[in-house]
C-alpha positions in Angstrom: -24.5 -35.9 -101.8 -23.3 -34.9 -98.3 -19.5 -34.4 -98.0 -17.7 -34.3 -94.7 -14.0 -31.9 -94.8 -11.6 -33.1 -91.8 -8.2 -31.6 -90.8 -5.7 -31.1 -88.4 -6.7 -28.4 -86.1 -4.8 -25.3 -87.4 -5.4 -22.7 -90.0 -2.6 -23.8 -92.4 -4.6 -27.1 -92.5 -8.4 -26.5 -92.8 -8.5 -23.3 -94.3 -7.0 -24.7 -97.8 -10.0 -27.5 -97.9 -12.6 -23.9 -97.9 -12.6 -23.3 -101.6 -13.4 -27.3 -102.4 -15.5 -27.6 -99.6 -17.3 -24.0 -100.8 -17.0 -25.4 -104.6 -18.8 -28.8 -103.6 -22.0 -26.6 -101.8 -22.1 -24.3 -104.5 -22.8 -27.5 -106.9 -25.8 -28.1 -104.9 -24.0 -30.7 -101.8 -24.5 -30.6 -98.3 -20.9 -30.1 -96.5 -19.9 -29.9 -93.5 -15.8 -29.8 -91.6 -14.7 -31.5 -88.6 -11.6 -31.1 -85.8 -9.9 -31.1 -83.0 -9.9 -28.4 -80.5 -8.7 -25.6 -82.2 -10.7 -26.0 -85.2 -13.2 -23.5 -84.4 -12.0 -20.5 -87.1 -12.6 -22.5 -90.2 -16.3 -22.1 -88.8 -16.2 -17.9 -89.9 -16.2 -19.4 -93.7 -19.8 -20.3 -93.4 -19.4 -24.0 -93.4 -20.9 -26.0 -90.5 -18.4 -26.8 -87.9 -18.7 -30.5 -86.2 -16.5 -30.4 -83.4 -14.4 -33.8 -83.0 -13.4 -34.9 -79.2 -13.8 -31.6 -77.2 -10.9 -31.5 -74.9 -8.2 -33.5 -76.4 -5.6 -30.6 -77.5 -3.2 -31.8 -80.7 -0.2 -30.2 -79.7 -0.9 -31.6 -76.1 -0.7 -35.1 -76.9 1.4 -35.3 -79.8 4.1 -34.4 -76.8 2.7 -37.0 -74.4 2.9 -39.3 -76.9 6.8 -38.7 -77.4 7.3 -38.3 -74.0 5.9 -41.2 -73.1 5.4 -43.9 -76.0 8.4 -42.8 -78.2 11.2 -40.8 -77.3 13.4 -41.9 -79.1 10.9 -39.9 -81.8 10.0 -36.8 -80.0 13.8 -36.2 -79.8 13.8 -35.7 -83.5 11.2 -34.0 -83.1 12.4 -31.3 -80.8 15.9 -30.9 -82.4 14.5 -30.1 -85.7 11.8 -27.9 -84.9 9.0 -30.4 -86.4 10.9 -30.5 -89.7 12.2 -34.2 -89.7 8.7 -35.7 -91.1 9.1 -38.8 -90.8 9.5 -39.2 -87.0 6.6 -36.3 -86.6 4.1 -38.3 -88.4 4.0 -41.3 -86.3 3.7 -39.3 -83.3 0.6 -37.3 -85.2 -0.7 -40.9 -86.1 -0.9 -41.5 -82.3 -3.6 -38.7 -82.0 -5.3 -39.6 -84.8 -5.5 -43.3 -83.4 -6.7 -41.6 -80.4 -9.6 -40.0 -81.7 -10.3 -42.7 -83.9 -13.4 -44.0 -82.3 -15.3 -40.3 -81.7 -14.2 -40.3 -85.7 -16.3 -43.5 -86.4 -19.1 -42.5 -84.6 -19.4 -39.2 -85.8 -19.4 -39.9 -89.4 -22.0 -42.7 -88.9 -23.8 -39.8 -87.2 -23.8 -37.4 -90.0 -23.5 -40.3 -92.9 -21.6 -38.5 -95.4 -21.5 -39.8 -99.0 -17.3 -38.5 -99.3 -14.5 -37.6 -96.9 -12.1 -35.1 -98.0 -9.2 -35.5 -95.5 -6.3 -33.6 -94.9 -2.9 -35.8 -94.8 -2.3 -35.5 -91.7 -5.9 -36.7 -90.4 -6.2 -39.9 -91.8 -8.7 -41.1 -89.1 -11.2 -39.5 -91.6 -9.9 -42.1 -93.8 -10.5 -44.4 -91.2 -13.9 -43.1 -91.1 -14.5 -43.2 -94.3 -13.8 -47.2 -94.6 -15.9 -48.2 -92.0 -18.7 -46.0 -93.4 -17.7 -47.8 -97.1 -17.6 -45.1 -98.7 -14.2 -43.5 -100.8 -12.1 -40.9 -99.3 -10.1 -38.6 -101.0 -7.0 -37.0 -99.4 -5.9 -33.3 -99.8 -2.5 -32.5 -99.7 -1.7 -29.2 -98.6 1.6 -27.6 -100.4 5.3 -29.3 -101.6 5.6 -32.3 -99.1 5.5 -35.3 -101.2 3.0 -37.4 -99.1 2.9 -41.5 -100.2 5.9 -42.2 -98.0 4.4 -40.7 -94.8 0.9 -41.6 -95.5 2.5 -45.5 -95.2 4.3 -44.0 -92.0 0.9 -42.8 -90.5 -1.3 -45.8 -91.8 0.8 -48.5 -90.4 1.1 -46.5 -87.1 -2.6 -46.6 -87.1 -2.9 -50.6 -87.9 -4.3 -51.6 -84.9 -7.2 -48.6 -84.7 -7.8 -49.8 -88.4 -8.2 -53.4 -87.5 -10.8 -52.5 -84.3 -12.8 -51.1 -86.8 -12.9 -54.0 -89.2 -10.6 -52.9 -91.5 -8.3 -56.1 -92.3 -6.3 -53.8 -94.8 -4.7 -50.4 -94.7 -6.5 -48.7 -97.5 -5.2 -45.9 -99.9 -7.9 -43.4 -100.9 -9.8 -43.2 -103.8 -8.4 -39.7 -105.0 -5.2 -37.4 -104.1 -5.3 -33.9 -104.4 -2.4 -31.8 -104.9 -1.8 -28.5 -104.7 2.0 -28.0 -105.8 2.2 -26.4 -109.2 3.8 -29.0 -111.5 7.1 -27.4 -111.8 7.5 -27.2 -108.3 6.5 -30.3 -107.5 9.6 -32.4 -108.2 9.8 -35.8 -109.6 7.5 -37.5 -107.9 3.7 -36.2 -109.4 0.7 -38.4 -108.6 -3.1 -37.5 -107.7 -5.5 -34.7 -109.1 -3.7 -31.1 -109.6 -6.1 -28.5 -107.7 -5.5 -24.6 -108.6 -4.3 -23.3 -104.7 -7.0 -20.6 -103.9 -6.7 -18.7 -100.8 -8.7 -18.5 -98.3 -7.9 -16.2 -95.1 -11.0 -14.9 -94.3 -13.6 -12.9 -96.6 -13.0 -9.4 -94.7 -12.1 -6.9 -96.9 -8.4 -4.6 -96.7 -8.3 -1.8 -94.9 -8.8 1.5 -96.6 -4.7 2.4 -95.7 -3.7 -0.6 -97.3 -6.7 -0.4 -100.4 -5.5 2.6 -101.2 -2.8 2.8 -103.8 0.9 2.3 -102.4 3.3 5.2 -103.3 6.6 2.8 -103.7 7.2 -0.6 -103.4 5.5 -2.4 -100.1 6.4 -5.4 -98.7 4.3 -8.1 -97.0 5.6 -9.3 -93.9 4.1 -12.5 -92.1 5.6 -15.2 -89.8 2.0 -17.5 -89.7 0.0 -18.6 -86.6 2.4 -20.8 -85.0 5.9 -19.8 -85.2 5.7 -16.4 -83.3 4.1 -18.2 -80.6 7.1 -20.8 -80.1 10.2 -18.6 -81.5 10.1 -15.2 -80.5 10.6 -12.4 -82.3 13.8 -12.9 -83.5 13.2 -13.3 -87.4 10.8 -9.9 -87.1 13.3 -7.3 -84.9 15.9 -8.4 -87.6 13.5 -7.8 -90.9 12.3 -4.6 -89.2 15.9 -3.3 -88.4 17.0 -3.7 -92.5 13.7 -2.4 -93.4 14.7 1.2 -91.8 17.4 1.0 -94.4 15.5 0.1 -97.9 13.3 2.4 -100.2 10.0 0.7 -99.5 7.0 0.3 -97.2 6.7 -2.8 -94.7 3.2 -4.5 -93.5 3.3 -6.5 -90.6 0.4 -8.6 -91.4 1.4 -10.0 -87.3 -2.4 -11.6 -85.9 -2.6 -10.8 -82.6 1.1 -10.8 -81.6 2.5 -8.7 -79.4 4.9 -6.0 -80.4 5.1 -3.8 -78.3 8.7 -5.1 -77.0 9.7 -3.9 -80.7 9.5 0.0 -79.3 8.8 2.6 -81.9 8.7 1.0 -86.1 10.4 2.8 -88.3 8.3 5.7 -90.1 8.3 2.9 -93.6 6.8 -0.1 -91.2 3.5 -0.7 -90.3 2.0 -2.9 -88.3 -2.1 -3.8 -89.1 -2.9 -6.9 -87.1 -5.2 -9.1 -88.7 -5.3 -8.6 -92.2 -6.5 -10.9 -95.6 -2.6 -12.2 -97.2 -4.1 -12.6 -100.4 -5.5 -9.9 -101.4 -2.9 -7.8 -99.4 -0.1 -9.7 -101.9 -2.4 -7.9 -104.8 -0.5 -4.1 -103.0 2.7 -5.5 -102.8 5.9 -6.1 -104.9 7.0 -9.1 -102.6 6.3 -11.0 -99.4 8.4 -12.1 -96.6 7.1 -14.5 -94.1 8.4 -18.3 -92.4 7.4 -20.9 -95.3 3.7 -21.9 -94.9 2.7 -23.9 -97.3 -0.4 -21.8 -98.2 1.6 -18.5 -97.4 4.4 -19.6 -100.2 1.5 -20.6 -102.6 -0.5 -17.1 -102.2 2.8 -14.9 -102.9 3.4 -17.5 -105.8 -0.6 -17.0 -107.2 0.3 -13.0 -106.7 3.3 -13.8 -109.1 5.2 -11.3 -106.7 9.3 -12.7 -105.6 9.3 -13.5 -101.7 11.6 -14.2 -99.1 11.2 -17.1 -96.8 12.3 -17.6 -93.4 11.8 -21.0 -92.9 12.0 -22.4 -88.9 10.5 -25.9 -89.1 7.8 -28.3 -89.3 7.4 -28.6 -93.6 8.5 -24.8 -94.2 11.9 -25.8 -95.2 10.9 -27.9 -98.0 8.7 -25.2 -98.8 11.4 -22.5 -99.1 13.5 -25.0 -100.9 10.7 -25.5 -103.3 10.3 -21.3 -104.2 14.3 -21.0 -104.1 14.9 -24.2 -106.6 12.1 -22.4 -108.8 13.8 -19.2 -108.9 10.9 -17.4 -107.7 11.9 -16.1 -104.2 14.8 -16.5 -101.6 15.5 -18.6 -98.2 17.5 -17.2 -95.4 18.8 -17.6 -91.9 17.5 -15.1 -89.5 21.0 -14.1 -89.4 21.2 -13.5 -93.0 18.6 -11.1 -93.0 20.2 -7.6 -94.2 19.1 -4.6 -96.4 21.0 -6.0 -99.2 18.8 -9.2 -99.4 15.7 -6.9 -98.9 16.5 -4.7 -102.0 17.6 -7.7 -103.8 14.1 -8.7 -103.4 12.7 -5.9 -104.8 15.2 -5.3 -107.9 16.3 -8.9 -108.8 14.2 -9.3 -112.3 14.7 -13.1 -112.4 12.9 -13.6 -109.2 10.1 -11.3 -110.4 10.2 -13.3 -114.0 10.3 -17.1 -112.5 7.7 -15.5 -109.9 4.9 -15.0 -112.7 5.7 -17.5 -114.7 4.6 -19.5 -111.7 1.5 -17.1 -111.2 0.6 -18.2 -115.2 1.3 -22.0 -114.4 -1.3 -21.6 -111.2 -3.8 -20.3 -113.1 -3.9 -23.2 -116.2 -4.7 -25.5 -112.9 -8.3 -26.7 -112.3 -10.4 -24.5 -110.4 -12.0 -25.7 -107.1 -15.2 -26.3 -108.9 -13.6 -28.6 -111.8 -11.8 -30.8 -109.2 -15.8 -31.4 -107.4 -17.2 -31.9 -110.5 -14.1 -34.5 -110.8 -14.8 -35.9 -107.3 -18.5 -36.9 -107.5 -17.1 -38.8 -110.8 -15.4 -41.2 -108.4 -16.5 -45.1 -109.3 -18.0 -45.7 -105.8 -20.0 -42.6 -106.3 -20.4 -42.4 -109.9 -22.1 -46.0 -109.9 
């Protein structure tokens, strides 16, 4: 069976379909993910990489799209930092109409058997229907998706209808990653244990090495740093100089050298694997990614999240209604919150209780096993 991945082009959105995609290869399937420019990374996991419209940027025309098609949208858009969903997702729908004829022709190219989709891309669903064959879509943390999937399908009636699609169609399968007591009222779809994936490099040997007290992971993503500053860091770093512990800035490639000198208890190291970093630490801090918050919660180690935008507030509402971690205001960050963190024994107790719960869920290679048991494949 050959089984085409498809996702936003962004870490946070292709890098949680890895361990399916890897599961479904593994059970002897050919596999292969597309995107957008930007998608490129997602190609270091081994899995071939079929680039989807080279030259159209995401970000780019998402804003043209508010600028020039709906306004009235993009201002919502802009005053809540991507977090009001439900005018962000007909402006992503307008890309995803956009690229929905390369999307048609290059899944009749490569003929898979299965689309796994990431909600935000439904032109692999698209795809997927003019192919006639089921797609399944993979949700990606604690956004409760039917009501903007019917947001982003009716935006995308009329590339539906070009491509002889007289319906909007649902998918044959959801997959959700949201551990069930996190996941609210509203449960539907297949339950998928949340495996990381950053990467397959190993730690460094400073941060392999056995920590002498309490460390601290300290993220802000991919995309945040790049739009916000460094406000929510210079104000973590400052309280850090004042608590008992040590402080990785797991950063990328972001520039701190504005920051001056660290304290002597913070270190920053760049690139580094957040998963098996969280297996050092007593607790993370970083902006609310949805497969940031579900790492630190698989660690079963309290974090605190500093949520800006786009879906990391419901994230950060999810770990704080939980019990398992805090959410703060920039401005809120202080040492007392820090060693609150590190000390509070109901955040550590509802944070591996969690941990238990994530492990009980099926394993990437259960939920492909589950997915080639589909009617329109099983028959």
């Amino acid at each position: 069976m050959r089984v085409l991945f498809a996702g936003v082009p962004g870490v946070g959105h292709l890098f949680p379909l890895v361990p399916l995609a890897r599961a479904m290869r593994e059970l002897g399937h050919e596999v292969a993910v597309t995107s957008m420019d930007g998608g490129e990374p997602v190609a270091a996991s081994g899995l071939p990489y079929l680039p989807l419209t080279p030259g159209l940027d995401w970000r780019v025309r998402i804003r043209e799209a508010g600028r020039d098609e709906r306004p009235d949208l993009m201002r919502r858009v802009v005053e809540s930092n991507s977090a009001d969903r439900e005018a962000f997702v007909p402006l992503a729908a307008r890309v995803n109409s956009a690229v929905a004829d390369d999307a048609v022709e290059l899944a009749a190219r490569w003929r898979p058997d299965l689309v796994v989709y990431d909600y935000l891309f439904p032109v692999a669903l698209l795809a997927a229907t003019a192919l006639g064959v089921p797609a399944v879509q993979h949700d990606l943390g604690f956004v409760r998706t039917p009501r903007l999937r019917e947001l982003m399908l009716t935006e995308m009636a009329d590339a539906f209808a070009r491509h002889g699609a007289d319906r909007l169609p649902a998918p044959a399968e959801t997959i959700d990653l949201a551990p069930p007591s996190m996941a609210g009222a509203e449960r539907y779809g297949c339950l998928l244990r949340p495996v990381a994936y950053n990467g397959d490099d190993a730690l460094p040997d400073a941060l392999a090495a056995p920590a002498h007290r309490p460390r601290i992971a300290v993220t802000l993503g991919t995309v945040p740093p790049k739009t916000d500053g460094l406000t929510r860091i210079e104000r973590v770093i400052a309280a850090a100089a004042e608590v008992d512990a040590d402080f990785v800035l797991a950063t990328g490639e972001l520039d701190l050298d504005t920051l001056g000198t660290l304290p002597d208890n913070v270190h920053a190291h760049g690139w580094v694997p957040w998963r098996a970093l969280l297996d050092t630490c007593a607790a993370a801090i970083h902006h609310g990614g949805s497969g940031t918050a579900l790492a630190a919660l698989d660690a079963g180690i309290p974090q605190l999240v500093l949520p800006d935008g786009s879906d990391r507030f419901i994230n950060a509402d999810a770990v704080r209604d939980r019990g398992a971690g805090l959410s703060a205001t920039a401005e809120e960050i202080a040492p007392a919150l820090l060693d609150r963190l590190l000390t509070d024994p109901a955040l550590t107790r509802a944070a591996r209780e969690v941990s238990a719960e994530i492990a009980t869920m099926p394993s990437p290679t259960a939920v492909a096993q589950h997915l080639t048991t589909l009617p329109a494949l099983a028959g």
